[in-house]
C-alpha positions, 0 to 999 in steps of 0.5 A, a space after each residue: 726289090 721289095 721296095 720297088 714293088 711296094 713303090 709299083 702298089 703305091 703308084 697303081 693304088 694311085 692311079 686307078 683306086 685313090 678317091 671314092 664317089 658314090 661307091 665307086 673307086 676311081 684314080 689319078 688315071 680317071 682324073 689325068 685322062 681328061 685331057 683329051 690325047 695327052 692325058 691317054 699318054 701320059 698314064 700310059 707312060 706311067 703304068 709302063 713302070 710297072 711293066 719296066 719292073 716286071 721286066 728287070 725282074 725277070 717275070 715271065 714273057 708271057 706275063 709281060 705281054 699280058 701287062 703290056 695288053 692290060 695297059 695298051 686296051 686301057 690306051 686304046 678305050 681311053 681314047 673314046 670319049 666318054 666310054 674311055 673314062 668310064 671304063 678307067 673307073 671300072 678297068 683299073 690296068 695298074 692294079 691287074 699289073 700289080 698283081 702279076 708283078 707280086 705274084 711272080 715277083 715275091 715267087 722269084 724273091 723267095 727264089 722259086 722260078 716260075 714259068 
């Protein structure tokens, strides 16, 4: 379990936090989002395997829908063109989702439930 979460940290780090340009750290996401329509897709796809962990993990439901928000809101800005990409630089869904997914995660992990 550990390693999927070292694995989930990889991909969000890569997708919203990997590259620096005049201050300002941005990801894959920024750089996939540029193609109109599919690239919206396409990163949706893969932050929902942060949410797929979070759910075989057993992480609270109302964690889910808030990761499953962090990822729809960021499909849905994503989708203005312009505003949506710099919102990318600024929103990061995937590292908010790795958050959660660690904090009740290493929770369960040590065996301590949370609700």
């Amino acid at each position: 379990m550990k390693a999927h979460i070292r694995l989930a940290s990889l991909l969000a780090n890569i997708l919203d936090n990997k590259f620096s340009l005049f201050g300002f750290r941005f990801g894959a996401s920024a750089i996939i989002n540029l193609i109109p329509g599919f690239g919206d897709i396409l990163d949706a796809l893969l932050s929902c395997y942060i949410v797929w962990l979070a759910i075989q993990m057993h992480i609270p439901k109302t964690k889910i829908v808030q990761m499953i928000w962090n990822i729809l809101f960021s499909f849905l800005i994503g989708l203005i063109p312009l505003l949506g990409d710099a919102a990318y630089i600024f929103y990061k869904p995937n590292l908010r989702n790795v958050t959660i997914l660690k904090r009740y995660g290493n929770t369960i992990i040590k065996g301590t439930i949370v609700k």
